[in-house]
C-alpha positions in Angstrom: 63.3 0.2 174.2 64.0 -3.7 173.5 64.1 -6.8 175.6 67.4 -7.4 174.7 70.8 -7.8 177.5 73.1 -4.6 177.0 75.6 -7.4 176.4 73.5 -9.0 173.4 73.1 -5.2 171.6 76.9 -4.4 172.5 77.5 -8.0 170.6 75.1 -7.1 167.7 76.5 -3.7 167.3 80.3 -5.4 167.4 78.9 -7.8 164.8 77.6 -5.2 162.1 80.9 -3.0 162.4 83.1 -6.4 161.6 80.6 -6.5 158.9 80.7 -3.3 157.3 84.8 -3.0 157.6 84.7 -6.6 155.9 82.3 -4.9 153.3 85.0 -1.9 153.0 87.8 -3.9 152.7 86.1 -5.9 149.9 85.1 -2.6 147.9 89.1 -1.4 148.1 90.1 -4.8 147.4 88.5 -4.9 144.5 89.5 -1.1 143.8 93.2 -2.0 144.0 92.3 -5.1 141.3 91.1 -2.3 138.8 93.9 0.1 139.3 96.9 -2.9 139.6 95.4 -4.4 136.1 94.8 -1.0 134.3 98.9 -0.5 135.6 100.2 -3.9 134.2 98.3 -3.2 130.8 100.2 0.5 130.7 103.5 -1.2 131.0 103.3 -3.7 128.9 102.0 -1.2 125.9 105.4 0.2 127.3 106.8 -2.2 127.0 106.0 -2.5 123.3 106.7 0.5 122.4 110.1 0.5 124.2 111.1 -3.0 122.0 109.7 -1.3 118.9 112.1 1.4 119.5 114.9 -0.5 120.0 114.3 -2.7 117.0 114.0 0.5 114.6 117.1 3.1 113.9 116.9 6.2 114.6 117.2 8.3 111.2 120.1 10.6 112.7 118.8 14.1 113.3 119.5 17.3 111.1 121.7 19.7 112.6 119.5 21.7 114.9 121.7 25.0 115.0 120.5 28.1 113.4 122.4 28.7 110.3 124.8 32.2 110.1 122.9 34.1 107.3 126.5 36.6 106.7 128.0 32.6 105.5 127.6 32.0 102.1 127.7 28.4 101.2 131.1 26.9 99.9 
Protein backbone atom coordinates (compact mmCIF):
# COMPACT_ATOMS: atom_id res chain seq x y z
CA UNK A 1 0.00 0.00 0.00
CA UNK A 2 1.46 3.63 -0.53
CA UNK A 3 2.16 6.51 1.79
CA UNK A 4 -0.03 8.60 0.03
CA UNK A 5 -3.46 10.77 1.72
CA UNK A 6 -6.76 9.03 0.16
CA UNK A 7 -7.32 12.64 -0.86
CA UNK A 8 -3.88 12.90 -2.92
CA UNK A 9 -4.75 9.25 -4.87
CA UNK A 10 -8.52 10.39 -5.26
CA UNK A 11 -6.80 13.72 -6.84
CA UNK A 12 -4.33 11.63 -8.93
CA UNK A 13 -6.92 9.30 -10.06
CA UNK A 14 -9.36 12.64 -10.96
CA UNK A 15 -6.25 13.88 -12.81
CA UNK A 16 -5.57 10.87 -15.23
CA UNK A 17 -9.39 10.56 -16.17
CA UNK A 18 -9.32 14.54 -17.23
CA UNK A 19 -6.37 13.21 -19.05
CA UNK A 20 -7.42 10.43 -20.90
CA UNK A 21 -11.15 12.12 -21.84
CA UNK A 22 -8.83 15.14 -23.11
CA UNK A 23 -6.86 12.34 -25.02
CA UNK A 24 -10.34 10.94 -26.37
CA UNK A 25 -11.58 14.08 -27.29
CA UNK A 26 -8.44 14.83 -29.27
CA UNK A 27 -8.51 11.35 -31.21
CA UNK A 28 -12.46 12.25 -32.36
CA UNK A 29 -11.43 15.69 -32.99
CA UNK A 30 -9.20 14.83 -35.21
CA UNK A 31 -11.56 11.95 -36.60
CA UNK A 32 -14.27 14.56 -37.42
CA UNK A 33 -11.26 16.64 -39.35
CA UNK A 34 -10.73 13.48 -41.68
CA UNK A 35 -14.32 12.73 -42.25
CA UNK A 36 -15.53 16.84 -42.62
CA UNK A 37 -12.48 17.24 -45.26
CA UNK A 38 -13.05 13.86 -47.18
CA UNK A 39 -17.08 15.48 -47.21
CA UNK A 40 -16.09 19.02 -48.60
CA UNK A 41 -13.76 17.21 -51.33
CA UNK A 42 -17.08 14.93 -52.35
CA UNK A 43 -19.10 18.06 -52.89
CA UNK A 44 -17.08 19.98 -54.50
CA UNK A 45 -16.26 16.99 -57.28
CA UNK A 46 -20.17 17.43 -57.06
CA UNK A 47 -20.09 20.21 -57.59
CA UNK A 48 -18.13 19.95 -60.79
CA UNK A 49 -19.86 17.61 -62.22
CA UNK A 50 -23.19 19.29 -61.44
CA UNK A 51 -21.78 22.69 -63.49
CA UNK A 52 -20.40 20.39 -66.18
CA UNK A 53 -23.87 19.17 -66.67
CA UNK A 54 -25.36 22.22 -66.80
CA UNK A 55 -23.01 23.70 -69.22
CA UNK A 56 -23.42 20.65 -71.78
CA UNK A 57 -27.04 19.78 -73.66
CA UNK A 58 -28.46 17.02 -73.22
CA UNK A 59 -28.72 15.19 -76.72
CA UNK A 60 -32.58 14.59 -76.47
CA UNK A 61 -33.42 10.89 -75.89
CA UNK A 62 -34.81 8.29 -78.43
CA UNK A 63 -38.14 7.36 -77.93
CA UNK A 64 -38.04 4.69 -75.38
CA UNK A 65 -41.41 2.82 -76.26
CA UNK A 66 -41.37 -0.51 -77.75
CA UNK A 67 -42.21 -0.31 -81.26
CA UNK A 68 -45.85 -2.26 -82.58
CA UNK A 69 -44.32 -4.96 -84.82
CA UNK A 70 -48.25 -5.48 -86.70
CA UNK A 71 -47.20 -1.37 -87.86
CA UNK A 72 -45.52 -1.16 -90.93
CA UNK A 73 -43.62 1.97 -91.42
CA UNK A 74 -45.36 4.78 -93.51
Amino acid sequence: MEDRPPDDERERRLIEAVVALAKTFRDERDQLIRRLTQLELEIEILALRLDEQQRTPRAALPDARPRDPNRTPS
